[in-house]
C-alpha positions, 0 to 999 in steps of 0.5 A: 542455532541456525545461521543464514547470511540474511533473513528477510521478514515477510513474504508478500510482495516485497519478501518474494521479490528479495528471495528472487534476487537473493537467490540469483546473486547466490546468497544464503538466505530465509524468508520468514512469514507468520502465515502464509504467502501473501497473506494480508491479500488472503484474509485482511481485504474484503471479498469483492477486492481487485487490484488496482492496476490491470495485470499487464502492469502489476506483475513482476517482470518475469511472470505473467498472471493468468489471464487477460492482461487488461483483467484486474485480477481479483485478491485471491489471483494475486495471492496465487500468483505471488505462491506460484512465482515464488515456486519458480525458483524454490524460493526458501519460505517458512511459513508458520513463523513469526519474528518476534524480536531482531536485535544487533549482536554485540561486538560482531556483525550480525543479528540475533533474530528470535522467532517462534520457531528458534533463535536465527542468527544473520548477517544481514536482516530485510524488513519486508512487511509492507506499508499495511501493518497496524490498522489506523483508527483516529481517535475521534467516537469513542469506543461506546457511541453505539454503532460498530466500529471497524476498519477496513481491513476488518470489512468483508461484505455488506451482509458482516455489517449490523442493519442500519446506515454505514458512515465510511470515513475516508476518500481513498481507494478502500473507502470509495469502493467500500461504500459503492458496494454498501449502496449498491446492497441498498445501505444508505451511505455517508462518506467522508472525504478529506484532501485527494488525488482523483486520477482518471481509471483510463483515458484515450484509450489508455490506463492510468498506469500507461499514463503515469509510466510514460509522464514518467510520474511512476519515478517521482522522487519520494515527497519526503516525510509525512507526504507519503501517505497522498489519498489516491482515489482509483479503482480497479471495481467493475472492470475499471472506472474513474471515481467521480464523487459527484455522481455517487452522490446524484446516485444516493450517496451523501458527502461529507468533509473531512471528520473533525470531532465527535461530541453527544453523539454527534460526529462533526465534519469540517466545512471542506468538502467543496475545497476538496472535490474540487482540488481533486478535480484540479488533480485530475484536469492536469493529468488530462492537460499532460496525456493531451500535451503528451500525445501532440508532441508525439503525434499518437493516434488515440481517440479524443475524448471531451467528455472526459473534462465534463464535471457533474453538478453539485449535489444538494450534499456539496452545495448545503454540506452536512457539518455534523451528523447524529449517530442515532437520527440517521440510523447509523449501524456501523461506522468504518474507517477506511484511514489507511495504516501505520507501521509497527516494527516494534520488534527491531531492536536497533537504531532504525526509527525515528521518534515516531516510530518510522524507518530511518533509511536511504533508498531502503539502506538504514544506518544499522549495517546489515540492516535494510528495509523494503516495500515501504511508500515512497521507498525510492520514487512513487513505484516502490509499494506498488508490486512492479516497483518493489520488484526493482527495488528488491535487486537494489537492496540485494545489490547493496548485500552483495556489495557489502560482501566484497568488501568483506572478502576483500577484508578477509582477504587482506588480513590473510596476506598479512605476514606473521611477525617474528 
């Protein structure tokens, strides 16, 4: 049986990130990953996806991607970036491998770990398998209805899709840029939109990111249970710019509340899809008020920018909203649910979920002793999932095993100095 002091389960962003901080305290340690590096951005995204962020920003901090720094980088960069960092220091990835069971050993510390390769024991054990674990579909058209139903994950391009319309349901960055790319290959285009966050892409001729750092709205403390999966719309698509629902909907595209039901061939939609525009609309005034505020108070010299605060028009779909919608009139082919991810450890054997099956932890330290999480939303402030902030909090988590380390050498220590009785 191999013994390592940790293992650390996953090796996209938050599994190399840990490798990279283990290895600089110089503690023994595997990354296990059931397939390759960075995986999920390989095959679970679809073809035209870039990152959300521009490469200046979502990095790690002691690697640049190749290319401009303004670029979003497509997913395929991405992945390559994460298997190159993890090449700069050897990084000790097994790929091919999957953990199928980690459970506490009993009457000593440690973990036994079964993977498909062999039983591992540990000292400590990283969960590093990110927020996008089990696709999430609500359990609202039945299986039968008719058209294909599929999530996001599982979309790749307009040409993979059956002939015909394509309700997408969900406003958040996978959705929007989903359907964009459905109309723009000449689908007709239904989307469902629930409550958002609509930051805009730039403005005065900064990111988005820029603005969130210096507001210092990256380190927001974590909203607390149930309020971290906010609807961010952003997209990095095209270079970068704003989502503006209304204008997608001027261009052909119609809006619809939230999805709420679905009965003889009917999908329902509740009456809030002017409520939700324009809360999103609030989201991203006040981002404006405080870039505005932000920038008088320290006298910077960027360009003004009023056309930024101009709000389309209604649309027909907005001020005559469809509350329900038939499958088989509108032609609708393929229903794609773009409804984000839930977690499924199922695999850790140890008291570390709650009844719901999420991570019960602080900052990623869980009750379970040697047990830690990593990449999760929210994790220790807004930044955690995003690739700079699991980087940070990686070396927090590596700190705590090094600490826990010299309270055991100190233990060990004084049982040693500890005289033999006669």
């Amino acid at each position: 049986m191999e013994k390592f002091d940790t293992v650390v389960v996953g090796a996209g962003q938050a599994g190399v990130a840990m490798s990279e901080h283990l290895t600089s305290l110089g503690i023994d340690h595997v990354v296990l990953e059931r397939h390759r590096i960075a995986e999920r951005w390989r095959t679970e995204r679809w073809d035209s996806l870039v990152a959300n962020g521009p490469a200046w920003h979502d990095r790690f901090p002691n690697m640049e991607f190749d290319c401009d720094g303004d670029v979003f980088a497509d997913k395929e960069s991405v992945a390559a970036y994460f298997v190159a960092y993890a090449r700069r220091f050897d990084a000790p990835i097994r790929t091919g491998v999957e953990v199928t069971e980690v459970m506490p050993l009993e009457g000593r510390e440690g973990f036994r770990v079964e993977t498909s390769d062999g039983v591992i024991e540990a000292r400590n054990v990283v969960a590093a398998t990110g927020p996008f674990q089990k696709p999430a579909i609500p359990p609202v058209v039945p299986a039968d209805a008719g058209p294909l139903q599929m999530h996001s994950n599982a979309y790749r391009n307009p040409g993979q899709l059956p002939e015909g319309a394509v309700l997408v349901v969900g406003g958040g960055s996978s959705g929007v840029q989903i359907a964009e790319e459905l109309m723009a290959a000449g689908r007709r285009v239904y989307l469902s939109i629930g409550p958002h966050d609509r930051p805009p892409r730039r403005y005065r001729g900064r990111d988005n990111v820029w603005w969130l750092g210096v507001l210092g709205k990256w380190n927001a403390d974590s909203p607390g249970p149930g309020a971290e999966h906010v609807t961010i719309a952003v997209s990095g698509a095209h270079g970068g710019r704003t989502i503006d629902f209304r204008r997608l909907a001027h261009r052909g595209m119609t809006l619809l509340g939230m999805t709420a039901g679905f009965e003889a061939g009917k999908v329902r939609f509740a009456d809030d899809l002017r409520r939700n525009l324009a809360e999103g609309d609030a989201n991203y005034l006040s981002v404006l008020d405080e870039a505005d505020a932000y920038i008088a108070r320290h006298g910077l010299d960027l360009p003004e920018e009023p056309e930024a605060r101009v709000i389309p028009e209604d649309p027909d779909c907005v001020t005559d909203p469809l509350l329900e919608l038939d499958l088989e009139e509108a032609g609708i082919g393929t229903i794609l649910w773009a409804t984000g991810y839930s977690f499924d450890f199922g695999w850790l054997k140890a008291d570390c979920l709650d009844d719901r099956g999420r991570p019960v932890h602080q900052r990623g330290v869980t009750q379970e002793p040697g047990l830690y999480f990593l990449g999760l939303p929210w994790q220790t402030r807004r930044g955690s999932s995003f690739i700079w902030g699991v980087w940070h909090d990686a070396k927090f988590i590596a700190d705590q095993i090094a600490i826990q380390h010299g309270y055991m050498d100190y233990h060990r220590g004084a049982l040693a100095r500890v005289p033999e009785t006669a």
